[in-house]
Structures are given as structure tokens and as C-alpha cells.
N, C-alpha and C positions, 0 to 999 in steps of 0.2 A: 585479434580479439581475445579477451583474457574470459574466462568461466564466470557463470553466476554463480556463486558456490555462498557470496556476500550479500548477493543484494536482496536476496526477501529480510536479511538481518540489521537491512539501515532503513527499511519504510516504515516500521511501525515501532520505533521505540519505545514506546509510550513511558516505562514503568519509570524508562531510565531518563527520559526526556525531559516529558513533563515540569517535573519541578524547576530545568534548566531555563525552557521557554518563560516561566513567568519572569525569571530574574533577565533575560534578555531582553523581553517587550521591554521591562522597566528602562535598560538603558539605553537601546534604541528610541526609545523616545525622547528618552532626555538629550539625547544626539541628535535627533531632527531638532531640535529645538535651540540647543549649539550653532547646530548648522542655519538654521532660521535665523540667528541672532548674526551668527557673521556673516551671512551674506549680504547684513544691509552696513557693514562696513567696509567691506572686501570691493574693492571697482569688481566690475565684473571685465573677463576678457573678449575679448574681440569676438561676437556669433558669426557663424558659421550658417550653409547651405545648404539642405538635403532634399532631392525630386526624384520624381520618377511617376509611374504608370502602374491600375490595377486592370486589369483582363480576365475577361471569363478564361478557362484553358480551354472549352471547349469548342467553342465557335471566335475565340481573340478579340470579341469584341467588348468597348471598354465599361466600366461598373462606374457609374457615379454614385457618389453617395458613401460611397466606402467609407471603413475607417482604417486611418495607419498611426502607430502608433512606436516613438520612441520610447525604447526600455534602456533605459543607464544600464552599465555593468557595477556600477555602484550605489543602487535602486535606495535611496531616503524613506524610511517606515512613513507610511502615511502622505509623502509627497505624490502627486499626480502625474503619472507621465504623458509628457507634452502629445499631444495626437492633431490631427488634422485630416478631413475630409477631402474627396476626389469631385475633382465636376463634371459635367457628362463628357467630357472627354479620355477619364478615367485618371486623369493628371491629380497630384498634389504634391506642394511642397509646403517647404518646412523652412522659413526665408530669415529666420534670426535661430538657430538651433545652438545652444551650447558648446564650446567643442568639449571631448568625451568619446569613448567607447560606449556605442549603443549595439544592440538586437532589436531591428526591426520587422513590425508583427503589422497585417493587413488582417479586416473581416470585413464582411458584407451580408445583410440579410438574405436566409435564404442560401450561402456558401459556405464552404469550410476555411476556416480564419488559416493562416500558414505564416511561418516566422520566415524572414530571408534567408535562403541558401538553403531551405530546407525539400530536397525535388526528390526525395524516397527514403528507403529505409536505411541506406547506409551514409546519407548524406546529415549532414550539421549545420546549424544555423550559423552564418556567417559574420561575425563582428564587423561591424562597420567606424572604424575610425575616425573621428570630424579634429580638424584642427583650427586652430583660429583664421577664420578668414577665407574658408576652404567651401569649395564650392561642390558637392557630389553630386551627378546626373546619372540617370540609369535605372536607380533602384526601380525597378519592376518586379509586379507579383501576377501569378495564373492562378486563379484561385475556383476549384472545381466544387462544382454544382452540390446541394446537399441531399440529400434524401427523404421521404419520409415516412411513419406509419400512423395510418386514423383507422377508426374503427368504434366498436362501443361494446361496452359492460353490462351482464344481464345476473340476476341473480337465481336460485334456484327455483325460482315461481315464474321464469323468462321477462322480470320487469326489470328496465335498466337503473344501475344503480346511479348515482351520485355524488359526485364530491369525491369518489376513490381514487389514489395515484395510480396511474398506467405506466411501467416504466419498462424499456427497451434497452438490452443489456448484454454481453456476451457472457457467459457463462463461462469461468475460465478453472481450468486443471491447475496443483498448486505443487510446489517440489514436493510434497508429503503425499502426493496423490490424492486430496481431496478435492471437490468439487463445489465451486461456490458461486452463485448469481453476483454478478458485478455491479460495479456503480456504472449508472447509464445516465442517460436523457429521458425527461418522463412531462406526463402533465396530469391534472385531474378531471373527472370527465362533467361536461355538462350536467344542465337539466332534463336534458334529455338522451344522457348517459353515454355520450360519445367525448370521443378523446383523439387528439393529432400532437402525435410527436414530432417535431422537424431538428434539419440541424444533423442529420446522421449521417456517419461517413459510411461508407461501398460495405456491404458485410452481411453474414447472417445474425438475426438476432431472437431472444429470446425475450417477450413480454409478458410482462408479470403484470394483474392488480391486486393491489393491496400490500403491505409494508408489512414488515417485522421488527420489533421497535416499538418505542414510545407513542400514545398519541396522544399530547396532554391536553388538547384541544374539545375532544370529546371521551364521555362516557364506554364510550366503544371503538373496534378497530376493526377493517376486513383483513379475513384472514386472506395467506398471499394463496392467487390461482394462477396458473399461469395456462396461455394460450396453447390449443382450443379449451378446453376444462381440464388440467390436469392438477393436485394439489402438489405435485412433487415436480420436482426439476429433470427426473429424470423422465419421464415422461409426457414433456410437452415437446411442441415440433415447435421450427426454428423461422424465421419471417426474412427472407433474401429480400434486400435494398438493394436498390442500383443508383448510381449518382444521377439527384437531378431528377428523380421520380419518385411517385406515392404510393405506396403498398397500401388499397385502401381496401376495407370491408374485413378486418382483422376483427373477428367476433370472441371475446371472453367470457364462457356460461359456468353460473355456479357459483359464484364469491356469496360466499357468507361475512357474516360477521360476529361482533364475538363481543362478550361486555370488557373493560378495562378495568384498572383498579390501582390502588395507590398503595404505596409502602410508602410508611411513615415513622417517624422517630426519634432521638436524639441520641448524640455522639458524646459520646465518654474519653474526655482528654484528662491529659496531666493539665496541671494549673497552670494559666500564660503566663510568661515573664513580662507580657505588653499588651495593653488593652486589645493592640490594634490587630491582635490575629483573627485571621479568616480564616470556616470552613469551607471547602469544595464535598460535592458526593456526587457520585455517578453509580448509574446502575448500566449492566451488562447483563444479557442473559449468558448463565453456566457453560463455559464452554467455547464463548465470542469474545476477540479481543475486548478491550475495554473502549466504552464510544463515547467519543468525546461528544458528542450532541447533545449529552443527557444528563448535561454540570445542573445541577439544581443554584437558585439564586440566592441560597441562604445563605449568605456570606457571614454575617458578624454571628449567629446564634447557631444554638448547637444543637436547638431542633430543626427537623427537616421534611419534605412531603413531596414525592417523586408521585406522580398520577400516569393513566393511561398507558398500565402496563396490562395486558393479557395475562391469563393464566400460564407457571410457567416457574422454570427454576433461575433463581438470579443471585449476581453478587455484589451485593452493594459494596462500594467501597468510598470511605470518608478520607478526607485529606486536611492534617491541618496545617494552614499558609503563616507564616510567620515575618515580618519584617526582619531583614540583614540590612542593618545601614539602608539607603536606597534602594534596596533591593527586596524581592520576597524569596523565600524558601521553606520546601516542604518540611516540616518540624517531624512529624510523624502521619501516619494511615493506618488505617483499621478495615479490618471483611466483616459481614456478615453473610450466611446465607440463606435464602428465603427462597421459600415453595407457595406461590398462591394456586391455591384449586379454585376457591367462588366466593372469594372474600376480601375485605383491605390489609394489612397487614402491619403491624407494628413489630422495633426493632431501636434495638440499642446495638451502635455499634461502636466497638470499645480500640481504639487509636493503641496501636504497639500489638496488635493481636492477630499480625502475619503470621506464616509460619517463616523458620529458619534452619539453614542448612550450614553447617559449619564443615571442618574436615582440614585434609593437609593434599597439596595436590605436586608432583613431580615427575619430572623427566622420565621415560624409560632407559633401562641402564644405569642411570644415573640415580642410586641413591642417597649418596651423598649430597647431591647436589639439589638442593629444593627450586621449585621455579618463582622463584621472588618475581613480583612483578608479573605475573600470569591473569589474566583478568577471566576469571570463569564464569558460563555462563548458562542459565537454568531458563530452559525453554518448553513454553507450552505443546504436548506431544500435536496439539488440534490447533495450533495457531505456531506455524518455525518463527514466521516472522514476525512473532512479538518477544520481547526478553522480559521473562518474568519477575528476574532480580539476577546480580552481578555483584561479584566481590574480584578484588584485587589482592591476590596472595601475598602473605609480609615475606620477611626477610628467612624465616622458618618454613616457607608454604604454606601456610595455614592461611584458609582462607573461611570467611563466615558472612554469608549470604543473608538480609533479613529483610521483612514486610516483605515476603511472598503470596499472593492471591491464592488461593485454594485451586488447586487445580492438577493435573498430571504433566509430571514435567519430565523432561534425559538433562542429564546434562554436556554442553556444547562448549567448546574452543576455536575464537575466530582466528582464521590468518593458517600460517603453516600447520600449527600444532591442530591434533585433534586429539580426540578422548580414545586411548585405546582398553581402557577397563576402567569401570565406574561401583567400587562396592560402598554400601552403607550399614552398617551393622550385621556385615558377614553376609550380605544377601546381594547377589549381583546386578548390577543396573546399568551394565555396558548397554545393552539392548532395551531390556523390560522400564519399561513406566515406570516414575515414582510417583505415587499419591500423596498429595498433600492438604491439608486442612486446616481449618483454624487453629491456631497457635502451636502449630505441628513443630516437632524440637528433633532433627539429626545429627547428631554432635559428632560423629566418627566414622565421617564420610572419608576415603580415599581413594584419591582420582589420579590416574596414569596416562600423562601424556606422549604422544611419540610425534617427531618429528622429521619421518621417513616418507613425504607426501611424496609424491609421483607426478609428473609434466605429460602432458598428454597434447604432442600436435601434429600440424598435415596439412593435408589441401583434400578439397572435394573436387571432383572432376569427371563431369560428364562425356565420357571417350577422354579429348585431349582439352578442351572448352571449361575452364573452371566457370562451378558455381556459386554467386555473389550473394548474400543475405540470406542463407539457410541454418541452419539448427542443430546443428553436434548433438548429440545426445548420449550420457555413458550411463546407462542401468548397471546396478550392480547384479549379479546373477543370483541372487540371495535375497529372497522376496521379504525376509524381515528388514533386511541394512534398507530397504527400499523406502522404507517408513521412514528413515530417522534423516532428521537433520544432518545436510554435509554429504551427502551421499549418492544423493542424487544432479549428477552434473549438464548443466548446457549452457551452448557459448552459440555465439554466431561466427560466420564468414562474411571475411572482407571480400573487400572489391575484387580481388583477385583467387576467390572461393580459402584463402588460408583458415586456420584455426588455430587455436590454442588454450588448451582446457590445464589449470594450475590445480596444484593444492589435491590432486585427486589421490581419497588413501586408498590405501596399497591392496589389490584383492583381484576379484574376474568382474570385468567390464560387458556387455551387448554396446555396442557403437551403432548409431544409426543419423543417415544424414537426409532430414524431413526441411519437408518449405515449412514457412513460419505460419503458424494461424493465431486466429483470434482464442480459442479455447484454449490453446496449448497443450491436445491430446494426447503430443508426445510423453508428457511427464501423468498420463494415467496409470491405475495400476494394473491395468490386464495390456497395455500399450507393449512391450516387451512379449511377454506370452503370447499375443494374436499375430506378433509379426517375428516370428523365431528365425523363418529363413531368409528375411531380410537382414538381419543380426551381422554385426563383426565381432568375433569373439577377440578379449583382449587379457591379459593378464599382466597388471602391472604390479612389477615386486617394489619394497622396499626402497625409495630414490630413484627409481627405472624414470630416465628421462627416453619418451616412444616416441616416433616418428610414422606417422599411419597417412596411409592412402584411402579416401573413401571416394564410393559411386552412389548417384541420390538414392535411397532405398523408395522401393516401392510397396509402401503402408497403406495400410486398412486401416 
């Protein structure tokens, strides 16, 4: 198992994505549409066979009704994947199937849906190969009971509320050590102010009523409580589900509500080369990635009117869409920033009026040598895994970053290299925050790379009995490095308890080997400090490939 050291840096690309997805839906669709065209030229080949059996796992007795469902490994934008239903014998088949590489996926009302081959945390869903004419028997799925939570919403006068989303969530620790309510399972409560969540897998949970967010539906929004009455997340207890049972009488007192309010206004562009451009805007609140939920519909005009936002600091940001050939692309973007306290808001926000960060960025030791081709990258200090903006250094190192969101950012280098000192106008920002603003100008940033990472691996082992899907953990001992991007490392073990943690830079390590949870409290920031003498002290120099023995630590 190789280190997370990437992955909060590929889920949320937004800045850099964005403008990609529109021009890929574009040809994706014109490729289903290809594909739609010659399939009704093309014979088709010889279908193929695919059965098998759905089962409760817990008593093996069969589900009818089920659903199963063929996933191509070459999945057509907008095509349907072929499915079919079980009869009470828990049987279904699939009696003319395409042949193809599929993943096959089972659900059932009331059960947790599960892909084939999929029987724990260290297992993968198994491709299933059909050939022409092939006949496959077996597939079978065990599919475990769901969970649930009901209960009801009172407000502060004990009358229950209505209409408020209830939503049930794990609460999870982030590599920056921040702490955030998750995407859950939720519903809205009656008229008579009760609420039933189903569909949850085995776990403890954390429910919350009322959203943070838009609510352009009404006037108003409740603000988030979470269970029993707490308005902060650190302070509400957590609701254990067991598979297959209802956690009921979950009472939430206290939600208030709160009025909304609308920013409005029109976007200031250069003049189009083509009629046909479109705006995008979204609003975020100061400080939250940007959400994609909140694209306002004003496509062709350059006024705009975002509603049912709460009091609160926000950043708008406009996007103008431009035709390439068949395709769209983002021309340019604009910020503004806006503070409602009890009022609407109006706002002109003017397209080219990011800020930017220029500079020259190269090797260490290497001065001669610039890193042509180095793609640098400016990351929110309150969100790692979003990329604020990204430039690719020329043939001189220079690189020049632009349409940056306001916000505080480090700058980061994915892959081997990392940032070993980061100065911008003689003021150093290896560690400390840059702040940045509307149309903020750094022209004589210089950035030092080093490419002295360290290999960090072993086995976990209980006496002599290795342990399978546990948690590596390497804290750096230096409670600033802990904050920043890249620094904070975890991997898992395989089936045969190994690890292997890449890319780690060079410094003093706490090693700690936890079972895996839903919070992921290993990665807090007092998680290190509360468990000192559970600790393996490590010190990786410069290229030090290590070789470590660990025992489960026993955490608090």
C-alpha cells in the first residue's frame, strides 16, 4: 500500500477542473451519439449469459425484488445500464448480456447495495468478463441489513419544526487537522416534525438539523443544531446504529431559524468575440471550497441574483463560458467579496480580477538548472484538497499563477518534489500563510524545490500474527509542519499487515499503527500529543529509505 500523501489533492479540483468538464460533457455526448449512430449499423455480436443469487448475509435467506445491475467498464454518458430484478427465490439473470467487461452491483430496499467481489476493506470489486456466447453462473451477492435513525425536531418554544433536513453523518478529521460534518443520508421532517433516516451502514453517527448553504426555495433557513441541542459539532454526542435496526426517539431541541437574503448584480467582461458566450456564478461561503450546487441560471446575461443565502461572508465568483469549436472553455473569472449582516446585496463583479502570483521556482543545489516543466501549486491553508490555481514553469522557471480566489494559501509540489523554502518579496512563506485578495499582484516569488523524499516501510504485527487493514500514521514532531500540506502521512496495510508510506520529507516522524474509523481521529491535532507513549520515534534523513517494525498502538 503506497501513502495518501495525493489523494485529498485529486478530489476536489475544482479551479483546475471545472472549465475541463464542460468541454468533456461536450464530447462525450457527441460520442454517445456516434456510438448511438453506429450501433444501428454495426450487427451486433453474439449475447452472452450472466445469473446468479441475492441473500440476506444474515439469516441466507433469498431477497426478491432485488436489483442487479450491469456496469460496462466502458460506461456510454447517458446510456442506461442494463439491470434486472431477483424473484422470490433471490435468482436473476441477464439472458442476452452483451459480451464486455462489466462490475456487477446488487441493492435491495431496506439493505446495503455492494459491487461484486467486494467482502471488506481490503478487497476489490471483481471484473467480470462475458464473452460471446458465454454463459456465467454463480454470481451471488450477501447483502447486509441497513440501519436506521427516526426521531423528531423541536424548536426553542418545544414546538416541532417542519420541513427541516435531518441529516446523519460521520464527522471526519482532515490531513490539516480540521474537523468537518460529512455528506450523509438525510430526510425532511413531517408535519408533525419527525424524521426517519434509513439505508445506514453499522457506525456511529452525528445528526445535524438544518443546512448551511443556500436555500433559494424560501425566505429563510434553520440554522444547523446538531443532536441533543448542541450548535457546534463539537459538542453533540454521536447515535451508534447496528445493522438491521432503528435508533428511534433521537430528539433535536432548539433549531432556530434565521432570514435569507439575495446577492445580486452584474459581471463586468471584456467584450465577446461570439454571441454565444455564457456566464456561470457561484457563491461559497469565505473560507469553503467552492460548491458547485450554487451555479446560478443566468447563462446568456451578465446580470445575476443568487437568493437564500444567510447572513455571512461570501465569495462570489463569475465564470465566463466561451465556445472552442465544439467545445466550451472558461475565457476568464472574476471574485468578489461580500458581507451580508440584514440586508440584500448588490455587486459588480469584474472577470480578470483574481489575484496572481508569479516568480521563478528551482531545484536545490541546482542553480543553474531551472525546473522547466514543474507544475506549482497554490493551495488553500483551510481546504489542502482544493487547488486554488497552478502554473507550469517555462524553460527559465518562471512560473505565473493567475485568477486566484481570495483566500490564504502555502504553496505545494505534487509527486517527489516538495517546497523546501517559499519567499515572496523577502518575507518567508515556507511555513506562514499567504494572504491574498482581490486583484492581489506577487511578482518575485522564489520557490526551492528538493528532491530528497524518504521511503518509509514494514509490517505491523501483533506478537508474530500480522495486522490486515490498519492505519500507518507518520506525525511529523513539529506541530507547525502538522498544519501544512504534504506532511502529514497515512497508508494502510495489506492483507499481510505490510505498508508503505512514499514521498515522506526528510525530518522526525511519531509512527502509530490505529484500526481504521469513520472520523479518522488519527489525523487530529492533539492525536499525537494525547498518545506520546504510544509513539515510534522516527528520523528520516535526506533519501533514507526505512525499514520499521510496528505493534497496534494502544490510543485514546
Amino acid at each position: 500500500m503506497v501513502s495518501t500523501r495525493l489523494l485529498p489533492y485529486t478530489l476536489l479540483l475544482f479551479w483546475v477542473l471545472y472549465p475541463l468538464t464542460l468541454a468533456a460533457a461536450s464530447r462525450q455526448i457527441q460520442t454517445a451519439d456516434q456510438q448511438d449512430s453506429s450501433s444501428q449499423q454495426v450487427p451486433t455480436q453474439s449475447s452472452a449469459r450472466i445469473s446468479g443469487h441475492v441473500y440476506r448475509a444474515d439469516t441466507g435467506e433469498p431477497l426478491s425484488d432485488a436489483v442487479v445491475f450491469l456496469e460496462p467498464q466502458e460506461a456510454v454518458l447517458h446510456r442506461a445500464f442494463p439491470q434486472a430484478r431477483t424473484e422470490p427465490d433471490g435468482s436473476f439473470v441477464f439472458p442476452e448480456a452483451a459480451p464486455g467487461d462489466y462490475n456487477i452491483d446488487a441493492s435491495a430496499f431496506g439493505f446495503l447495495g455492494k459491487t461484486y467481489g467486494v467482502d471488506g476493506p481490503q478487497s476489490r470489486p471483481k471484473t467480470v468478463s462475458l464473452k460471446p456466447s458465454q454463459s456465467i453462473k454463480g454470481i451471488d451477492f450477501r447483502l447486509d441489513a441497513a440501519g436506521a435513525i427516526s426521531g423528531s425536531v423541536y424548536d426553542d418554544n418545544g414546538k416541532p419544526v417542519v420541513g427541516v433536513m435531518v441529516t446523519a453523518a460521520h464527522a471526519e478529521y482532515r490531513l490539516d487537522g480540521s474537523r468537518h460534518f460529512g455528506f450523509g443520508d438525510g430526510s425532511s421532517t413531517d408535519d408533525d416534525g419527525n424524521f426517519y433516516i434509513s439505508g445506514l451502514r453499522p457506525g456511529s453517527y452525528y445528526v445535524r438539523a438544518g443546512e448551511e448553504g443556500r436555500n433559494p426555495e424560501h425566505r429563510f433557513s434553520y440554522q444547523p443544531q446538531y443532536y441533543p441541542n448542541a450548535s457546534l459539532l463539537d459538542d453533540a454526542q454521536r447515535v451508534q446504529v447496528t445493522s438491521g435496526t432503528e435508533r428511534s426517539g433521537i430528539q433535536i431541541w432548539g433549531v432556530k431559524s434565521e432570514p435569507t437574503y439575495t446577492i445580486s448584480g452584474k459581471i463586468i467582461a471584456p467584450p465577446a468575440q461570439t454571441r454565444k458566450r455564457r456566464y456561470d456564478v457561484t457563491v461559497n461561503r469565505s473560507g469553503d471550497p467552492p460548491n458547485l450546487h450554487s451555479l446560478n441560471g443566468n447563462f446568456a446575461e451578465t446580470a445575476f441574483s443568487l437568493d437564500g443565502l444567510p447572513a455571512g461572508e461570501y465569495i462570489v465568483t463569475a465564470w465566463a463560458i466561451d465556445p472552442v469549436g465544439d467545445d466550451w472553455t472558461v475565457s476568464g473569472q472574476g471574485y468578489s467579496l461580500v458581507r451580508i449582516t440584514d440586508k440584500d446585496f448588490e455587486v459588480n463583479v469584474n472577470i480578470g480580477n483574481g489575484a496572481e502570483v508569479r516568480g521563478k521556482v528551482g531545484l536545490e543545489g541546482s542553480r543553474n538548472i531551472p525546473s522547466a516543466g514543474v507544475r506549482v501549486l497554490f493551495i488553500p491553508t483551510d481546504h489542502p484538497g482544493v487547488i486554488g490555481g497552478s502554473a507550469v514553469a517555462d524553460q527559465e522557471g518562471d512560473f505565473d499563477i493567475r485568477d486566484i480566489p481570495p483566500g490564504h494559501y502555502r504553496f505545494f509540489s505534487m509527486g517527489a518534489a516538495y517546497v523546501k523554502r517559499a519567499q515572496c518579496s523577502g518575507r518567508d512563506y515556507t511555513i506562514e500563510p499567504i494572504d491574498v485578495g482581490v486583484s492581489t499582484l506577487l511578482n518575485d516569488c522564489e520557490i526551492t524545490l528538493a528532491t530528497d523524499t524518504a521511503t518509509v516501510s514494514g509490517q505491523v504485527l501483533d506478537e508474530i500474527k500480522p495486522v490486515p487493514g490498519w492505519v500507518v500514521v507518520a506525525v511529523p514532531e513539529s506541530k507547525a509542519l502538522r498544519q501544512m500540506a504534504g506532511n502529514m502521512l497515512t497508508t494502510q496495510t495489506d492483507m499481510n499487515g505490510r505498508f508503505k508510506i512514499i514521498w515522506a520529507i526528510p525530518g522526525d516522524y511519531l509512527l502509530f499503527a490505529v484500526p481504521p474509523s469513520d472520523d479518522r481521529s488519527y489525523v487530529a491535532p492533539d492525536f499525537a500529543d494525547r498518545n506520546q507513549a504510544e509513539a515510534n520515534h522516527l528520523s528520516l534523513k535526506p533519501s533514507a529509505v526505512e525499514i520499521v517494525s510496528l505493534k497496534p498502538s494502544n490510543v485514546r
